[in-house]
N, C-alpha and C positions, 0 to 999 in steps of 0.2 A: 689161134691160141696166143699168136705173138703180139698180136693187138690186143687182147683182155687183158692179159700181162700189164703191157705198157698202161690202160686207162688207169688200171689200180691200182699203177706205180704214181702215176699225175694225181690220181685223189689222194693218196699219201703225202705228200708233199705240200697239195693244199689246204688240209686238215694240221697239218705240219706248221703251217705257215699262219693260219688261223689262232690258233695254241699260242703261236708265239706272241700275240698282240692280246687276246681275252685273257690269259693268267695275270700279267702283269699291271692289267684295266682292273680286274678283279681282287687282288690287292690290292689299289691303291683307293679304289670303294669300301677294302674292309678297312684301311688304315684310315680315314678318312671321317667313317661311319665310329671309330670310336674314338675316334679326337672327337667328335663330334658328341657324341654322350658324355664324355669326358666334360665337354665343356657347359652342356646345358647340367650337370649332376652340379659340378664347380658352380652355377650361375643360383641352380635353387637350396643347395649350403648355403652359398652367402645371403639368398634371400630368409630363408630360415634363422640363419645367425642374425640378418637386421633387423627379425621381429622379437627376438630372444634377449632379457635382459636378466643377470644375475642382481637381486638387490637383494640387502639387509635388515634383515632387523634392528631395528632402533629405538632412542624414546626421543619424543617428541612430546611438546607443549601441543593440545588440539582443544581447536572451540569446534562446538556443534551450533548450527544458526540455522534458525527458519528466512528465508528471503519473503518481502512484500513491496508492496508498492503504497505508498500513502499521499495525502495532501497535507501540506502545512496549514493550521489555522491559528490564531490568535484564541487562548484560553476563555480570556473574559471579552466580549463585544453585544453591543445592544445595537437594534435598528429602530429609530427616531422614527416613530409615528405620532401622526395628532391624535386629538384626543374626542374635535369635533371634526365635521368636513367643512373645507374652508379652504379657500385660493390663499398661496403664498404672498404674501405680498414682498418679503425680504429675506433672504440669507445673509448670516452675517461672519458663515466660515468658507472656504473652499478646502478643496482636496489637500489632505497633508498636515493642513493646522492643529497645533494642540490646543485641546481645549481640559476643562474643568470642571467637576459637579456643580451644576447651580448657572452654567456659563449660559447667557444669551444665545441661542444659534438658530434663530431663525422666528422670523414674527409673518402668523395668518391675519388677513383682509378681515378687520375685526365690525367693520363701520355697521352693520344688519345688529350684531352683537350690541353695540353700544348701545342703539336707539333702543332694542329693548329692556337694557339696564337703566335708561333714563325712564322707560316709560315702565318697570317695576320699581325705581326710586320713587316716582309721582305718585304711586298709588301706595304704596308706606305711607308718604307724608297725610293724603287724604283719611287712609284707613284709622292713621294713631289721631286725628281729629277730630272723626266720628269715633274713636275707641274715647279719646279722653271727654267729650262731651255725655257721653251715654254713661260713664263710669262719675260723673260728676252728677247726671240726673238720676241716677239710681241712688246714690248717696243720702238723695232730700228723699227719696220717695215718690219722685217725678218719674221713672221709669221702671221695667217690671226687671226682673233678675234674666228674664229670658232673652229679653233684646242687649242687655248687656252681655251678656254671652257670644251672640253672634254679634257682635262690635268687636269682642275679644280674639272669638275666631277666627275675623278676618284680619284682623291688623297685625295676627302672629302668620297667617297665610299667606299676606302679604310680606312679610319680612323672609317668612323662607322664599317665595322665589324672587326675591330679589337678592339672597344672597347664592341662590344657583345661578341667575345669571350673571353675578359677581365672579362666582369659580369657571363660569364658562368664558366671560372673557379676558379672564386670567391664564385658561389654556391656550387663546391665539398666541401666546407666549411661548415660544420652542426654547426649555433649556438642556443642557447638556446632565446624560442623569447617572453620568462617572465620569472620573479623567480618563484621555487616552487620545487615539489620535483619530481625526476624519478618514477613514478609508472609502477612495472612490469618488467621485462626482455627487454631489450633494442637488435633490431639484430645484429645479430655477425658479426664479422671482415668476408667477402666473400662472404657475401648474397649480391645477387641482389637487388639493387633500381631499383622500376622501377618509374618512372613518370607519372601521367595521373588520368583519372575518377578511376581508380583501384589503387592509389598511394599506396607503400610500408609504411607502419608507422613503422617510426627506431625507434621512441619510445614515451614514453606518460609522458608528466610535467604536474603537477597538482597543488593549489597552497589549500594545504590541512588545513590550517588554515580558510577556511570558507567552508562550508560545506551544502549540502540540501540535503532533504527526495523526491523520487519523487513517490507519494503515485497515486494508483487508486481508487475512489471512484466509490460506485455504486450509479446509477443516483438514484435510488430513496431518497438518501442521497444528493446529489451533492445540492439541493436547501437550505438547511441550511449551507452549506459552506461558507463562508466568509473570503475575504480579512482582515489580522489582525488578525484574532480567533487565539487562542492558543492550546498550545496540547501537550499532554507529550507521549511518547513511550518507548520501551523498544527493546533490542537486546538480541541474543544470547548467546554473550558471558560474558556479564554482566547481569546477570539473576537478581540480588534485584539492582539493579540500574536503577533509572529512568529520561530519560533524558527530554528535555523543545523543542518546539520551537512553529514557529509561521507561519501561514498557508500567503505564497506572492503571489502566482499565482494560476488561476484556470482556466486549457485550456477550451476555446469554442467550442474544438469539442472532440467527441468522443474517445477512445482510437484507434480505429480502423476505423475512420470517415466512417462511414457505412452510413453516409446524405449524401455524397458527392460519386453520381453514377458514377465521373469518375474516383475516387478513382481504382489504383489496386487492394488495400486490401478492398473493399465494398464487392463483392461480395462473396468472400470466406469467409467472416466475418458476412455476412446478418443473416444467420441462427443462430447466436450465438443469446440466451436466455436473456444474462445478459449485459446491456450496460454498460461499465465504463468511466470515466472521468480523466483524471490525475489532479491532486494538489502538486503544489509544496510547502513545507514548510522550512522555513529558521530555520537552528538545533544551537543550544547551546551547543558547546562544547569545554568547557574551558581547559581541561588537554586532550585535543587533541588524545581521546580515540578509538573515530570511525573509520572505516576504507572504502574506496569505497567498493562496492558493499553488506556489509552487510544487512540482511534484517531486516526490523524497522514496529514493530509492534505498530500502531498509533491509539492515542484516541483523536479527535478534539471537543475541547470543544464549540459545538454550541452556547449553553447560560445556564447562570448559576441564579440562585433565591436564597436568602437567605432569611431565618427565615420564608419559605413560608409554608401554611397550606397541608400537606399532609399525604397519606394511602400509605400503602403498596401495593406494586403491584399486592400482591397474594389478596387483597380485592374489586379489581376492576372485574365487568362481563359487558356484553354486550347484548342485544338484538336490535329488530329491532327499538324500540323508543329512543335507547341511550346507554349512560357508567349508571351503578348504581353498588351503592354499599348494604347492609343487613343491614341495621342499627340496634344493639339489645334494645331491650326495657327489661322491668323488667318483673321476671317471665319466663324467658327464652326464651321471642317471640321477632320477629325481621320484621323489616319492611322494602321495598324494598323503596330507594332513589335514586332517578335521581340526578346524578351528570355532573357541568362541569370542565373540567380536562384544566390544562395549560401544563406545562414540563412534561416528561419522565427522571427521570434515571434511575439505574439501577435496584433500590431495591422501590423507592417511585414515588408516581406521585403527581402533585399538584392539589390542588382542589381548584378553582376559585369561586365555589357556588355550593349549596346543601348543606355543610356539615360546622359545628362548630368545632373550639379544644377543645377536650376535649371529644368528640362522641365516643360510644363506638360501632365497628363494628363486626359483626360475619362473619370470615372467615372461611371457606371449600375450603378443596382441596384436590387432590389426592395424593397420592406419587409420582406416575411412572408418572405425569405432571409435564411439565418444566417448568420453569420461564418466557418464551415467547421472551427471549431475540433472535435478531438478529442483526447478526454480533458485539457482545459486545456492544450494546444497546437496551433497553427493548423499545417496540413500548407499543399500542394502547392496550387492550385486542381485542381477535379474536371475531365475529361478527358471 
């Protein structure tokens, strides 16, 4: 008895002793355990708060602008082809020269030409010999009215082609057939001209003081386009310089007339995704900077609002009832508004009704989300 006693008393003591070390462990797991929530709660506030921004309403000047891509070309330019086929025998411009309507630029290997204008001279002088001898015996009544005829016939037969191969080796003559300047390498003295649907182009005049953009637009843009809209661009090789112009033409059909089934190019062009439009725009370029074919990155200023009431882009969302924005209230709470939006640009949108200057909205947003823009104009928010 006195030994169960004692065992009971020895587990008492070790249970005792156990206690003494697990309670103090286990506190210091629960104190530990809520610094610890404490800290990650603390950690995702502030991540909350760094995605949270209060902004205002304001007015703002905004342009709306479709973006494209164009090439620069020269307005007015013709390519010099002959008029017979015939080896070059001379150019008389190179690349870069100015030239002049009427200017010499370039003489074909005429020698084949000439022998047959000498040998349609020789037969003039023959044909008016026998014309004025036969027109002499018919006078007396030496000859019948019919053979003076065919004397007639042929001495005017003869003067016409002798005056076509007149004009013909009047064409081994290459003149210039506007002022403007050489653009490009001109072909070399022994190349072939050839004449025809395939003509040899000796060389290209351009009249580089007036200049255009000939931009593609994509259709879902091409309906804000307007004759007269204005537009600023930029090139390559003038990177902070920004140039001007002003949108002339807007073709009616497609880049690739993919409406028009008898179109060659429809059907290899059907499957294409994206329809474009070309737009021509008339460039502003005063110190005569641009060059053909550079490429011109184009912002056409659809329409523009000034002093108009607008949010930032990143404040606008979308469901299936509409655009709204988080209006904040006091106390930190925010209430959803249906908004109606006018303009897009880049950075603001206008707001036509729902909202006052002076509102104060709560935006969220993520980082790794883009600003919504396409093709260097922000749309609609996504839906």
């Amino acid at each position: 008895m006195a030994t169960s006693w004692k065992a009971e008393r020895d587990g008492d003591k070790q249970m005792k002793s156990y206690l003494k070390w697990i309670i103090p462990l286990l506190v210091i797991i629960a104190v530990a355990g809520y610094f610890a929530n404490q800290y990650f709660a603390e950690k995702e506030k502030e991540k909350q708060v760094a995605n949270t921004e209060i902004a205002e309403v304001s007015r703002q000047n905004l342009k709306s602008i479709v973006s494209a891509t164009g090439t620069i070309r020269p307005v007015d330019y013709v390519e010099v082809s002959p008029k017979t086929t015939a080896r070059i025998k001379e150019v008389l411009v190179k690349e870069n020269d100015h030239v002049t309507a009427g200017q010499t630029v370039a003489i074909l290997d005429a020698e084949d030409i000439e022998e047959q204008r000498n040998q349609a001279a020789y037969k003039v002088e023959n044909a008016k010999i026998k014309h004025d001898r036969d027109e002499y015996l018919y006078s007396i009544g030496a000859k019948p009215k019919s053979e003076y005829d065919d004397s007639e016939y042929n001495y005017q037969d003869a003067q016409s082609k002798l005056k076509q191969q007149e004009k013909t080796l009047s064409d081994m003559i290459i003149t210039a057939p506007m002022d403007g300047v050489v653009v490009g390498e001109p072909k070399t003295a022994g190349t072939m001209a050839v004449q025809g649907n395939t003509s040899t182009v000796i060389m290209t005049i351009a009249d580089l003081s007036k200049k255009q953009i000939l931009a593609k637009v994509d259709e879902t843009d091409i309906g804000s386009v307007k004759a007269g809209q204005s537009a600023t661009f930029t090139v390559d090789s003038y990177t902070n310089k920004t140039f001007t112009a002003k949108v002339s033409k807007i073709s009616q059909s497609d880049v690739n007339s993919i409406w028009n089934t008898r179109s060659s190019n429809s059907t290899a062009s059907s499957s294409s995704s994206v329809i474009y439009y070309y737009v021509v725009l008339d460039v502003d370029d005063p110190e005569n900077l641009l060059l053909p074919a550079m490429t011109a990155r184009v912002e056409i200023i659809t329409e523009e609002k000034q002093n108009a009431v607008s949010v930032p882009m990143t404040a606008l969302k979308a469901d299936s009832e509409g655009t709204y924005v988080m209006r904040a209230l006091p106390e930190g709470k925010s209430e959803k508004v249906y908004v109606q939006v006018g303009i897009y640009s880049n950075d603001y949108a206008e707001i036509t009704g729902g909202l006052n200057e002076g509102d104060k909205l709560v935006v969220s947003y993520k980082a790794a989300e883009s600003s919504g823009k396409k093709n260097g104009r922000s749309g609609p928010p996504p839906m």
